[in-house]
Backbone as a chain_set.jsonl record, in Angstrom:
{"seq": "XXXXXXXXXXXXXXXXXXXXXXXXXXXXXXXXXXXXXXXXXXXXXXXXXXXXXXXXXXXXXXXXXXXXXXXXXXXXXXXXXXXXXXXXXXXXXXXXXXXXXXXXXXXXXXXXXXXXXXXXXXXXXXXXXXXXXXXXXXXXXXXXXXXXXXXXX", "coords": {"N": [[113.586, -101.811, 13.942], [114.415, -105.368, 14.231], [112.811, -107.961, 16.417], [113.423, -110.638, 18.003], [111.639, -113.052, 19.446], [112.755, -114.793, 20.76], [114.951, -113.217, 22.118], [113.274, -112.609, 24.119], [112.896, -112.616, 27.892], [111.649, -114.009, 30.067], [112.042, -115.003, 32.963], [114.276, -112.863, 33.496], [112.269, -110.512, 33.221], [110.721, -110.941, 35.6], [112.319, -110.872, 37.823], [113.473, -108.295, 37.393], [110.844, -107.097, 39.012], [111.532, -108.045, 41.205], [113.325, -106.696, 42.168], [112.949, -104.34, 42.557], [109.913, -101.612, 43.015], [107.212, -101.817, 41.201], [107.217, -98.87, 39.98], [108.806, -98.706, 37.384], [106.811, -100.069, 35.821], [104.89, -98.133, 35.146], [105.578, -96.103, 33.24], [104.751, -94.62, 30.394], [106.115, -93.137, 27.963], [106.366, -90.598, 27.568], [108.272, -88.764, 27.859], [109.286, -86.951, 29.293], [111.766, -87.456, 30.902], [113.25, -87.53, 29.101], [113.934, -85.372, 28.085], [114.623, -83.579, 30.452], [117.1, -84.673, 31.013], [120.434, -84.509, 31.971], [122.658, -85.674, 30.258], [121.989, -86.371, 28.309], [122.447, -84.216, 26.637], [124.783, -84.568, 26.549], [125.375, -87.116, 25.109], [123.882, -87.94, 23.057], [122.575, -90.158, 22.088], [121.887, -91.199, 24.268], [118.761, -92.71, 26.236], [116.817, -92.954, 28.642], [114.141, -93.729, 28.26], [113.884, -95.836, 26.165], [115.28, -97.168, 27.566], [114.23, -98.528, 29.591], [111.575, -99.297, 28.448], [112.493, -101.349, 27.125], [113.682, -102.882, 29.173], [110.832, -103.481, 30.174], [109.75, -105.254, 28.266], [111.363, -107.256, 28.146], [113.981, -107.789, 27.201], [116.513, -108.626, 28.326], [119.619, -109.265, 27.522], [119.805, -107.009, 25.774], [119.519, -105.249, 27.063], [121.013, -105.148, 29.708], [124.065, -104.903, 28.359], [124.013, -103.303, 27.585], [125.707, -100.344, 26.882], [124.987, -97.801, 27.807], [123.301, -98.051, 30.238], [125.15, -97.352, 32.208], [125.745, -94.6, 31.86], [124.009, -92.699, 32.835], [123.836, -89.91, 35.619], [122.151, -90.034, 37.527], [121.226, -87.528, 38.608], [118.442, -87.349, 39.51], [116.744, -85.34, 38.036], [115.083, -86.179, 36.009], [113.229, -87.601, 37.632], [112.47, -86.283, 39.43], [110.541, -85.02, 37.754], [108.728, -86.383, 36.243], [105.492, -87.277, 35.297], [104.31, -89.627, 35.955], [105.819, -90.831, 38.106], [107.91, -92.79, 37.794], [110.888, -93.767, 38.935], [113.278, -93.354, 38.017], [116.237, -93.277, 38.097], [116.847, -95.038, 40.244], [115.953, -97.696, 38.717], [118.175, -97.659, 36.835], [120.583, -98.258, 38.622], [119.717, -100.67, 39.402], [119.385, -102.168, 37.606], [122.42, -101.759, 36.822], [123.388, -102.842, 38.239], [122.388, -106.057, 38.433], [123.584, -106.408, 35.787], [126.448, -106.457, 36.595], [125.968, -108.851, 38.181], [125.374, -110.294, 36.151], [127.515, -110.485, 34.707], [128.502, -108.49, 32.677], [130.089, -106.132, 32.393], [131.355, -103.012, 31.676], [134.235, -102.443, 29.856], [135.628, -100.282, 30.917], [134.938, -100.055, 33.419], [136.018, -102.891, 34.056], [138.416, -102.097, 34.109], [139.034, -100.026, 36.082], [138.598, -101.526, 37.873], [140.721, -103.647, 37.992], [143.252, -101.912, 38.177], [142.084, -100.47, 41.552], [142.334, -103.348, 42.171], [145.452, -104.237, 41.855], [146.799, -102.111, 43.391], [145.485, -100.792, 44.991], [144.156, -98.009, 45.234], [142.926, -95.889, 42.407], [145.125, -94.14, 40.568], [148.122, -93.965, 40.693], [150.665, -93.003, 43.572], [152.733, -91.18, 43.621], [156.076, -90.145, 44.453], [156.035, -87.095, 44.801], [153.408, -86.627, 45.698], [153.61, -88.151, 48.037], [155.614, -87.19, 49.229], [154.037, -84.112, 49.799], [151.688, -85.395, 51.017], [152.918, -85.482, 53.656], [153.95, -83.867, 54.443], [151.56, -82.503, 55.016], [150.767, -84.209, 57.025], [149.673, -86.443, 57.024], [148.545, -89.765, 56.829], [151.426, -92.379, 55.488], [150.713, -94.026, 52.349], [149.692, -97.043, 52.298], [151.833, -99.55, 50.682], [150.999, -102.225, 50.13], [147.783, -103.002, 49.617], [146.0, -105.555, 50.953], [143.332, -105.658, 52.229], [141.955, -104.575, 50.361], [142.692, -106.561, 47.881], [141.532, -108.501, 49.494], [138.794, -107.981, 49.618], [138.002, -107.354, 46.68], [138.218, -109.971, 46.063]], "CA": [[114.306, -102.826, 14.688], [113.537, -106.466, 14.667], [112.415, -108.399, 17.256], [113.301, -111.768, 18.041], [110.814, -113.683, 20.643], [113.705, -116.06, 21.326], [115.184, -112.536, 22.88], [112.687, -112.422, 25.703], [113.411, -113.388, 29.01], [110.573, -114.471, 31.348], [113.322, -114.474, 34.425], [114.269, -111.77, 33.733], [111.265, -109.779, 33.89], [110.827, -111.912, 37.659], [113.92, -110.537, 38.391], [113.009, -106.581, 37.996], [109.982, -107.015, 39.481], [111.906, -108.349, 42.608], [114.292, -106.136, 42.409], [112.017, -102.728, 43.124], [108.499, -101.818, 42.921], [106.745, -101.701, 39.724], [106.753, -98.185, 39.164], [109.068, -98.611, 35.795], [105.584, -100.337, 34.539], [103.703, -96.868, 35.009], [106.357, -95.653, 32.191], [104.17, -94.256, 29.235], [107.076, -92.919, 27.09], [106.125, -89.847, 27.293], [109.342, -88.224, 27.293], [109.615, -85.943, 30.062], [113.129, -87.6, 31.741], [114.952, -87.837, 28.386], [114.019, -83.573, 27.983], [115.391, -82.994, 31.259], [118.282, -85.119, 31.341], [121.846, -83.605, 31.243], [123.718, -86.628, 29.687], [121.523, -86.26, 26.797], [123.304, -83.158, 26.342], [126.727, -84.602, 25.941], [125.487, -88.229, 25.04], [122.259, -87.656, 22.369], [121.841, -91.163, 22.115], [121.25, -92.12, 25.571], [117.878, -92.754, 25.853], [116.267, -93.59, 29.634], [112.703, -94.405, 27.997], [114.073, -96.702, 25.713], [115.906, -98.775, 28.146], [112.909, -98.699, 30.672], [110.971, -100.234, 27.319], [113.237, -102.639, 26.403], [113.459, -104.029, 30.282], [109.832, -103.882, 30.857], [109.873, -105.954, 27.533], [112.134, -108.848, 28.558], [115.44, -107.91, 26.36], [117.783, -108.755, 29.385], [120.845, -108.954, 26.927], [120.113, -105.633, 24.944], [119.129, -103.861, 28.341], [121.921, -105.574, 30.283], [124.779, -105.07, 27.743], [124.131, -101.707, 26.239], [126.905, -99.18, 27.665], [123.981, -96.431, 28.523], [122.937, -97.878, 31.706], [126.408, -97.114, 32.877], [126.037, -93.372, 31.546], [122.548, -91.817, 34.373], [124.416, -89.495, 36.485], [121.838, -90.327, 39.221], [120.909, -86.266, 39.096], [117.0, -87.089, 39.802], [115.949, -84.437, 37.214], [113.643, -87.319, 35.583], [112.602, -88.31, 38.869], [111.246, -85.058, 39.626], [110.029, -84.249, 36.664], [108.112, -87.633, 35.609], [104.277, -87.224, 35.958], [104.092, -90.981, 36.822], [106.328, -91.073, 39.424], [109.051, -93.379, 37.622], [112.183, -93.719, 39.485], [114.648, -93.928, 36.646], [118.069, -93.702, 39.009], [116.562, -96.735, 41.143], [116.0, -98.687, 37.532], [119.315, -97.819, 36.381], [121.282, -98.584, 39.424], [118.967, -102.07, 39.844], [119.968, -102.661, 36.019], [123.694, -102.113, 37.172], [123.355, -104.468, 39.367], [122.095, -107.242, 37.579], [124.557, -106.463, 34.7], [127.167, -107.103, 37.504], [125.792, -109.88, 38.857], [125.175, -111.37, 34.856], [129.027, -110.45, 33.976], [127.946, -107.236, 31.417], [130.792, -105.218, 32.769], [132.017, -102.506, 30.342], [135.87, -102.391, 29.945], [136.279, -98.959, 31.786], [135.075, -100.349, 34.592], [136.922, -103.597, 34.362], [140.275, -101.715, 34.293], [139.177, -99.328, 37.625], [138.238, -102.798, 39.316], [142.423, -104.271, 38.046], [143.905, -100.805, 39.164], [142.071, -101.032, 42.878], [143.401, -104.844, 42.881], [146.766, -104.015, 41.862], [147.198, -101.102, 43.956], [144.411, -100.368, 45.956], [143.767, -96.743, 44.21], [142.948, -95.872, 40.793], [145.818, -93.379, 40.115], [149.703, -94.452, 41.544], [151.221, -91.914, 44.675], [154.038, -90.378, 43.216], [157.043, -89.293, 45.194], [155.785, -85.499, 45.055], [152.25, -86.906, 46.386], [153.8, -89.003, 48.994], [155.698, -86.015, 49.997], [152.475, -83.36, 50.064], [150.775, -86.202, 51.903], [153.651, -86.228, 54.927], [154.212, -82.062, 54.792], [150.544, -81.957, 55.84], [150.524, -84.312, 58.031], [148.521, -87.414, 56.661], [149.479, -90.792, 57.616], [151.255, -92.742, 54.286], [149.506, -94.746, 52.04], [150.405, -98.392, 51.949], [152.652, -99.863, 49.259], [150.496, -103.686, 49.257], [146.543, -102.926, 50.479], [145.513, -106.277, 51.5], [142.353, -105.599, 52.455], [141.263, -104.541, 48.842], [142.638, -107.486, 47.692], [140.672, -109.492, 50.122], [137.399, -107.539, 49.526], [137.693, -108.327, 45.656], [138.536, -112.293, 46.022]], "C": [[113.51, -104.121, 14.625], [113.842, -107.067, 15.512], [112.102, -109.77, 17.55], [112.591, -112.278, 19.456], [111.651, -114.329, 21.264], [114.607, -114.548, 22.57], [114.643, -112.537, 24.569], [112.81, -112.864, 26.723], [112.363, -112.894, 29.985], [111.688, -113.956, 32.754], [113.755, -113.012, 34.457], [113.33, -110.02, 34.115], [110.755, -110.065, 35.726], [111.514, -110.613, 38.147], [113.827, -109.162, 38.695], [112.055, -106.178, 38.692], [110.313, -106.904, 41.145], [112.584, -107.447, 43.451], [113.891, -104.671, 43.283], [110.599, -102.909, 42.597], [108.139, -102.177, 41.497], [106.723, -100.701, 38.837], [107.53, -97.739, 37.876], [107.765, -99.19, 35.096], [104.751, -99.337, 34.098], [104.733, -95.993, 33.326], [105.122, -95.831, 30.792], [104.854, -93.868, 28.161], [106.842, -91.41, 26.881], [107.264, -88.578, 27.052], [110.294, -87.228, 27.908], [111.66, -86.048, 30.809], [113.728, -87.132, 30.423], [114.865, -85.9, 28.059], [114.654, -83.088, 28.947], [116.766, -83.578, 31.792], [119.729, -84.786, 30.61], [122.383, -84.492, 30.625], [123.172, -86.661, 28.462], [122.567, -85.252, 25.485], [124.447, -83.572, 25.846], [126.839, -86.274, 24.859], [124.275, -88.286, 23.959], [121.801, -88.847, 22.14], [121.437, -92.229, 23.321], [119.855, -91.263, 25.809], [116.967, -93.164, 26.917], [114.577, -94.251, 29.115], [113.083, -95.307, 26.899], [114.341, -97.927, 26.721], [114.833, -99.14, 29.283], [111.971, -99.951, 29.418], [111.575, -101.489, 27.165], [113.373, -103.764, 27.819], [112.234, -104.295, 30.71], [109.164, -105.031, 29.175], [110.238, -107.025, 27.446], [113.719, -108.305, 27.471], [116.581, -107.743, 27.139], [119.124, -108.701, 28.361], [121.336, -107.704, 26.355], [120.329, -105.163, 26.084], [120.869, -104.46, 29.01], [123.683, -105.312, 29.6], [124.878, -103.871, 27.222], [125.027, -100.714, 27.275], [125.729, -97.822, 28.329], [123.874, -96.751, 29.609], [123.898, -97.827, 32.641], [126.277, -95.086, 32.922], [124.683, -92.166, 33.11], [123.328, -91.482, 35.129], [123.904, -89.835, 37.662], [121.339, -88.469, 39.428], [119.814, -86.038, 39.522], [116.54, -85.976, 39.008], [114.653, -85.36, 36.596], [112.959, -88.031, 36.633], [111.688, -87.229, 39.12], [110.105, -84.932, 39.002], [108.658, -85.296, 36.144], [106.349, -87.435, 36.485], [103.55, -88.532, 36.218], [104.567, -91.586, 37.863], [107.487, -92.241, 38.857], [110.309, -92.843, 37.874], [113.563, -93.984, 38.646], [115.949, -94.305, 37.126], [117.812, -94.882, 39.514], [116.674, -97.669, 39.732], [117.342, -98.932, 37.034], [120.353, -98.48, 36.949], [120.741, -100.176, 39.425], [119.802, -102.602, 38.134], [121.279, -103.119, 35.869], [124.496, -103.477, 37.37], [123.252, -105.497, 39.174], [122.939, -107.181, 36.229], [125.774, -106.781, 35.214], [126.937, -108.467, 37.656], [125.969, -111.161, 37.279], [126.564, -111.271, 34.124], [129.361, -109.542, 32.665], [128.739, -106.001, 32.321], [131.522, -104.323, 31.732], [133.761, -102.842, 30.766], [136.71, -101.401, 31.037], [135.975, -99.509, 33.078], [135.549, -101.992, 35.436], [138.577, -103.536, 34.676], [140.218, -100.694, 35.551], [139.314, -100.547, 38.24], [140.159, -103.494, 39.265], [142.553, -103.144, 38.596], [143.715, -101.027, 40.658], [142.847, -102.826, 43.191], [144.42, -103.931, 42.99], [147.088, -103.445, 42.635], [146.351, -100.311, 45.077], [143.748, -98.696, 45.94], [143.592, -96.86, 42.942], [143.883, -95.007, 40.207], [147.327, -94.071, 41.333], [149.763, -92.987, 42.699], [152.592, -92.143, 44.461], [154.71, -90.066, 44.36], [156.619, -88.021, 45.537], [154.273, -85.958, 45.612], [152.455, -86.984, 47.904], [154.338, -87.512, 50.136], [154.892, -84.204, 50.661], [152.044, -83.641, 50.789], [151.712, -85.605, 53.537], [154.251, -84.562, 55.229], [152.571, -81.834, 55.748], [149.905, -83.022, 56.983], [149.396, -86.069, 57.965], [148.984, -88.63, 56.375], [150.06, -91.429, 55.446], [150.938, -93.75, 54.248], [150.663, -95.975, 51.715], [150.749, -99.19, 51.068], [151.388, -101.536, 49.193], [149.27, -103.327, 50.327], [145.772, -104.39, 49.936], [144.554, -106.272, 51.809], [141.608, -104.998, 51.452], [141.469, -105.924, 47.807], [141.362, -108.728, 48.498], [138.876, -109.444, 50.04], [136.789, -107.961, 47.771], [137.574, -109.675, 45.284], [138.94, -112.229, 44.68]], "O": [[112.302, -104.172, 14.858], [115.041, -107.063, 15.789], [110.96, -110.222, 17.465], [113.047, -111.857, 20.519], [111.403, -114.539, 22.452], [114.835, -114.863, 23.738], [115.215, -112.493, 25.658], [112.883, -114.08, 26.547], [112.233, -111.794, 30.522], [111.932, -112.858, 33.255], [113.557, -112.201, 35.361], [113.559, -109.015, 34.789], [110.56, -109.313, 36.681], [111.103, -109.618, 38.745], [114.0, -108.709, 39.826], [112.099, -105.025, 39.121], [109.803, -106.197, 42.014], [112.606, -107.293, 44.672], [114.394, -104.161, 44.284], [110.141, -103.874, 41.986], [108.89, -102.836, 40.778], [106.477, -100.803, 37.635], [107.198, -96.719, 37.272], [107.561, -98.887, 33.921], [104.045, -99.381, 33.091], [104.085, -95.343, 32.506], [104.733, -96.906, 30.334], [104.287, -94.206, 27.122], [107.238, -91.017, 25.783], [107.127, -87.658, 26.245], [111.384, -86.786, 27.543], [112.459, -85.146, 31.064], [114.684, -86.362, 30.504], [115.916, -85.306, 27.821], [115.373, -82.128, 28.668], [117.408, -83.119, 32.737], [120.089, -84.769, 29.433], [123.104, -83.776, 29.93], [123.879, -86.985, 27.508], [123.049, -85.384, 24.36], [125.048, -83.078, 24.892], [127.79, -86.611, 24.154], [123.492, -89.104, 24.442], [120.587, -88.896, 21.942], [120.971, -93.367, 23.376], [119.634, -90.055, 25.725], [116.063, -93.846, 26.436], [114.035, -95.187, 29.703], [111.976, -95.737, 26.574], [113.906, -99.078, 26.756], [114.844, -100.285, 29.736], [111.827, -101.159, 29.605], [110.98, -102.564, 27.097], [113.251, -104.987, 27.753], [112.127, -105.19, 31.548], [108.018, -105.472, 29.256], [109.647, -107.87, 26.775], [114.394, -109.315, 27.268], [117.498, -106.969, 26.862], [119.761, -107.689, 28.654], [122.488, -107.273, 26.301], [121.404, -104.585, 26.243], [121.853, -103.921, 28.503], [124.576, -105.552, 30.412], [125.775, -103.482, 26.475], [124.726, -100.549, 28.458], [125.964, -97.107, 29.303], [124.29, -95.905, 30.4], [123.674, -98.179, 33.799], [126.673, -94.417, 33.877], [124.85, -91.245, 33.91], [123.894, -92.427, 35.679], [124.572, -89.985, 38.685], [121.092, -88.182, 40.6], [119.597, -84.914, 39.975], [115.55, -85.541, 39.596], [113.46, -85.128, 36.788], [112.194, -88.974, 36.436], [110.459, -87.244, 39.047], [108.973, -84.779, 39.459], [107.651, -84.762, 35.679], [106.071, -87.444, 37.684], [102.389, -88.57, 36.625], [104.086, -92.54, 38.475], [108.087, -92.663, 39.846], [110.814, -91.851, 37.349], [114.546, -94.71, 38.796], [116.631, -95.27, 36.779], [118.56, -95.82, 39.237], [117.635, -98.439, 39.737], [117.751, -100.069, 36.801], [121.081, -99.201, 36.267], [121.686, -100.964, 39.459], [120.724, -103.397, 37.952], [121.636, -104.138, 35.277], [125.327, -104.334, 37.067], [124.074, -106.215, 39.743], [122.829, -108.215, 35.57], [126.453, -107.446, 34.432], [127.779, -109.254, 37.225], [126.428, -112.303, 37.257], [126.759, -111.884, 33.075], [130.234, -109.785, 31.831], [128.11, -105.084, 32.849], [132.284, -104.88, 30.942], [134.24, -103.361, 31.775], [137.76, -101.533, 31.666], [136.874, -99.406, 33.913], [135.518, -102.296, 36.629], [139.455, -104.272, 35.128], [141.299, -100.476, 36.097], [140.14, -100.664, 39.146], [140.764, -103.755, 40.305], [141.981, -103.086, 39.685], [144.625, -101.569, 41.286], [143.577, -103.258, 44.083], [144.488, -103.041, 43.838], [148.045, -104.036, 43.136], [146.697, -99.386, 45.811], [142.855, -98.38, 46.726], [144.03, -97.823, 42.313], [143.607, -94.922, 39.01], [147.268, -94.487, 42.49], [148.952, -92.068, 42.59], [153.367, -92.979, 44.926], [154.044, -89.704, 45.33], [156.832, -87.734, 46.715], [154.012, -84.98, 46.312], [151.889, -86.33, 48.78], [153.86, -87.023, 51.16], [155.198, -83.486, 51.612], [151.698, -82.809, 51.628], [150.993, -85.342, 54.501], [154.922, -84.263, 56.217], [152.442, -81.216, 56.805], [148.892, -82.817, 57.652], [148.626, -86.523, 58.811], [149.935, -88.652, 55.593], [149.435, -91.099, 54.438], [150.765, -94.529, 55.186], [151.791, -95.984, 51.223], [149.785, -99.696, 50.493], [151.004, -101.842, 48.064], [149.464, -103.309, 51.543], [145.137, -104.472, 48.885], [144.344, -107.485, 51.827], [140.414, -104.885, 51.731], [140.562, -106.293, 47.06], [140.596, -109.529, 47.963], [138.026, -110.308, 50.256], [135.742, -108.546, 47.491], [136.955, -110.26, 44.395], [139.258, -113.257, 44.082]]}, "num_chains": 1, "name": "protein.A"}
């Protein structure tokens, strides 16, 4: 891979620093999360010690933009497991976050965020729902939710 300097982002290193402690800097690469992590399993090229590298590096666009830091179930197996004590779910989620905040939203989760507008669920309530819902007893769900609208702006 090459490695453009013009990549690096000063701020952005700030920025993770601020965000949580330091201990993604204790990250040695040693390898232990990506052996015990299930998404590996279904996903072989997601890679938690890469993207730990690449943000304690400065490559806010690669790190910020790459579809993996969407994929970390969050199961703490590499949390456990890590004999430095790196918090990988906290990094990932903080990564999220700042990929939010920098407009690095994948597609899948630009079309849950239209669905909740539109409709204020991510799946419609069918007639045979509506009626399930009102056999057992469970108040129905409101045709225009206003207050999802108002929470997205």
């Amino acid at each position: 891979m090459i490695v453009d300097v013009e990549e690096i982002d000063s701020r952005f290193l700030r920025r993770l620093k601020s965000e949580f402690d330091e201990s993604y800097l204790s990250c040695f690469q040693c390898g232990v999360c990506s052996a015990s992590c299930p998404v590996i399993e279904i996903e072989g090229r997601f890679n938690p010690r890469r993207l730990v590298k690449m943000a304690r590096l400065g490559f806010k666009d690669r790190v910020l933009s790459s579809e993996y830091i969407w994929l970390c179930s969050m199961c703490l197996l590499c949390e456990e497991r890590c004999p430095q004590g790196v918090r990988i779910p906290e990094v990932m989620t903080a990564l999220r976050n700042l990929a939010v905040e920098e407009g690095y939203i994948p597609e899948p989760m630009r079309r849950i965020q239209r669905l909740l507008v539109e409709s204020g669920r991510l799946y419609p309530i069918d007639d045979f729902t509506a009626e399930e819902r009102a056999e057992r007893g469970l108040p129905e769900v409101e045709a225009e939710p206003e207050f999802v609208k108002r929470l997205a702006g």
